[in-house]
C-alpha positions as CSV (number, residue, x, y, z in Angstrom):
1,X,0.0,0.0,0.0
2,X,2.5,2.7,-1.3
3,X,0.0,5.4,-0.4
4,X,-0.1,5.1,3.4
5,X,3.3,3.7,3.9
6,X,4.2,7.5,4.9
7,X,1.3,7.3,7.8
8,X,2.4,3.7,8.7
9,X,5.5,5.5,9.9
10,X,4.5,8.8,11.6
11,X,1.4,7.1,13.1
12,X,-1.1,10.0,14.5
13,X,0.0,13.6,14.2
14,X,-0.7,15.5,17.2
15,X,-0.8,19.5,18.0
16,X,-1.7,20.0,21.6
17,X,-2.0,23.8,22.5
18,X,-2.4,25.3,26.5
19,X,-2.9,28.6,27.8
20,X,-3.0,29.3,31.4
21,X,-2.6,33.2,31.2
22,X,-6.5,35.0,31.6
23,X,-7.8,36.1,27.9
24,X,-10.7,38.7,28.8
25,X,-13.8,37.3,26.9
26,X,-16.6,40.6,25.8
27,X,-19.9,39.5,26.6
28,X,-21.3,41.1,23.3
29,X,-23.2,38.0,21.9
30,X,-20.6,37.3,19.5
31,X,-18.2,33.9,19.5
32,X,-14.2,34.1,20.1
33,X,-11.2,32.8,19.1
34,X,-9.0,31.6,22.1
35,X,-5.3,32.7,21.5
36,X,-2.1,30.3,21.9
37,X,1.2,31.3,22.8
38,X,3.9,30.0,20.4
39,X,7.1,28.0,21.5
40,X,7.8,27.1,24.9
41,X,4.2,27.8,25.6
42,X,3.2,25.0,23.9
43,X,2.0,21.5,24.9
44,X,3.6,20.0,21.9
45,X,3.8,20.9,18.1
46,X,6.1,18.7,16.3
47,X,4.2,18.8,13.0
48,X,4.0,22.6,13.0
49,X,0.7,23.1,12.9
50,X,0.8,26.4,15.0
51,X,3.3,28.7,14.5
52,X,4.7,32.1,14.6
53,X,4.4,32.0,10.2
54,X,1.7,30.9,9.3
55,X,1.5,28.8,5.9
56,X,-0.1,31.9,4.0
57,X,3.3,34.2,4.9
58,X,1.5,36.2,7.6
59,X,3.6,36.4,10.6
60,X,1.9,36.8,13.8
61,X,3.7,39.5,16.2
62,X,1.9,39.2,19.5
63,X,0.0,36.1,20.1
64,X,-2.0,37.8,23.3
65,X,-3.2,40.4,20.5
66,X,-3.6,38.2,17.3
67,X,-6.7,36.0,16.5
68,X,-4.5,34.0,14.3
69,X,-2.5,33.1,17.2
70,X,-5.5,30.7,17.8
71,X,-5.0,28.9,14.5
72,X,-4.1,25.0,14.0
73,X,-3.1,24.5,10.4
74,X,-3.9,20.9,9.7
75,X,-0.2,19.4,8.6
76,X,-1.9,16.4,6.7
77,X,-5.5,15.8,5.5
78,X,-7.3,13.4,7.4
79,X,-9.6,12.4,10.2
80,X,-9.0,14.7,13.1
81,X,-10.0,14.5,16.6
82,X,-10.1,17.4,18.2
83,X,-10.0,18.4,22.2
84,X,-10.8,21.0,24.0
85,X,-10.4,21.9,27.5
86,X,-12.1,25.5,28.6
87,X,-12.0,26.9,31.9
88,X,-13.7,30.3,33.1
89,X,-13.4,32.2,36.1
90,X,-17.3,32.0,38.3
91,X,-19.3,34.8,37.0
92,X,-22.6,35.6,36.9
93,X,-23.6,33.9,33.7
94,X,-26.6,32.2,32.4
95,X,-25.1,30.7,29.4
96,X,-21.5,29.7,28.2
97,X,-20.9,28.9,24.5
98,X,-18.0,27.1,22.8
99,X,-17.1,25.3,19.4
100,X,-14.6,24.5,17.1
101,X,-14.8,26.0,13.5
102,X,-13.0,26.0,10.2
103,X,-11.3,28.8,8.8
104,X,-12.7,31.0,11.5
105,X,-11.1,34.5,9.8
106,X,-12.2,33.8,6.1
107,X,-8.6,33.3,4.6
108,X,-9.3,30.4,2.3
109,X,-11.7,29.5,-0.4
110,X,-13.5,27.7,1.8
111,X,-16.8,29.1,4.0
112,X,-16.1,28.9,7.6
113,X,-17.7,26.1,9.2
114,X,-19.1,26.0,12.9
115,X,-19.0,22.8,14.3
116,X,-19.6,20.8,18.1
117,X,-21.3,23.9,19.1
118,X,-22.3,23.9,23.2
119,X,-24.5,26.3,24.7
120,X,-23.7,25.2,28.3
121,X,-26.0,26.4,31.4
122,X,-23.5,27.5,34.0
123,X,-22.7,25.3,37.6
124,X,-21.9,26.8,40.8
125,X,-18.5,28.1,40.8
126,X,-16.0,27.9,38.9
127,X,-16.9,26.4,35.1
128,X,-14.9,23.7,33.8
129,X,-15.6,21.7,30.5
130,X,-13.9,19.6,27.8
131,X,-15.5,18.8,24.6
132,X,-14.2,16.5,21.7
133,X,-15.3,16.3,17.9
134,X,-14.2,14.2,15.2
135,X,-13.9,15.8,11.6
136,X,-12.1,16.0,8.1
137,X,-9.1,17.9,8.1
138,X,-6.9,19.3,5.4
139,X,-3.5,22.0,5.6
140,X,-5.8,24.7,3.5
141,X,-7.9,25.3,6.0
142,X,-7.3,26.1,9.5
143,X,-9.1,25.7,12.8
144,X,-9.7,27.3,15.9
145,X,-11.9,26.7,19.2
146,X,-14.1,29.8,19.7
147,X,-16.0,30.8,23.3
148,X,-18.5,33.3,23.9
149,X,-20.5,34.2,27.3
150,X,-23.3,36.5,28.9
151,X,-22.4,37.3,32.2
152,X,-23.2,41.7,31.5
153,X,-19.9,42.1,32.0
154,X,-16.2,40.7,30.3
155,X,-15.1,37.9,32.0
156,X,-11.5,36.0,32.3
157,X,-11.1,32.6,30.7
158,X,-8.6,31.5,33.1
159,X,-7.0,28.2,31.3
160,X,-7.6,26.4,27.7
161,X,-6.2,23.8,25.9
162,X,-6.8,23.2,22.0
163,X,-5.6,19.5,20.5
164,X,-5.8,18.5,16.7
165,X,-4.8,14.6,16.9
166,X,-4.6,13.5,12.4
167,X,-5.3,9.6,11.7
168,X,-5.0,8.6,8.4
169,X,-8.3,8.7,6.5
């Protein structure tokens, strides 16, 4: 099988992304990106899927400030599994959203794509939740997990984590 004889030996291709530094989330009814730092910040990207160039040439400058900071570039088409870990500080919220989309900043030929969307009632305290979606993936388009809230006021998303795992398809 000449075709997958590459896969055979790289077996799944991982990008695992953290954050543990507060991203202030608007509540204006809208959906956003969570940002990543880049190098040492990272879990684990030893395919490249997320970094400081992106494959289009754009070079992101501050990752706090950037929505492309928040971008997994798919380094093989494929099934992918994707993982998310979201964790916001208690508030007085009614509803918390989240979900993983394609090409969340229009900068392919492809429509962006919404997909494993949660609208989540919120639990006393502080509000933890992981989520995981399985999809097709390919290095044109990129991904991203988005969150959006409605406590009347900005709130801190005090710790994400973002994980693309690419099986052969």
């Amino acid at each position: 099988m000449s075709g997958t004889s590459g896969w055979l030996s790289l077996g799944a291709l991982v990008c695992s992304l953290k954050v543990d530094v507060n991203q202030v989330i608007p509540d204006d009814g809208g959906y956003h990106i969570v940002r990543f730092p880049f190098g040492s910040g990272e879990s684990s990207d030893r395919w490249e899927m997320h970094q400081v160039q992106q494959p289009d040439g754009y070079v992101v400058t501050n990752w706090a400030a950037d929505d492309r900071s928040g971008l997994i570039w798919p380094a093989r088409s494929g099934w992918g599994h994707l993982y998310a870990m979201i964790q916001w500080e208690s508030g007085p919220y009614t509803e918390l959203r989240d979900q993983y989309v394609r090409d969340p900043l229009g900068l392919t030929s492809d429509p962006m794509n919404t997909t494993a969307t949660d609208h989540r009632p919120p639990s006393p305290g502080m509000q933890c939740f992981t989520k995981s979606h399985g999809i097709f993936v390919n290095p044109s388009v990129p991904l991203a997990l988005r969150v959006g809230q409605n406590a009347g006021r900005p709130v801190n998303l005090v710790l994400a984590e973002f994980k693309l795992v690419i099986y052969e398809a």
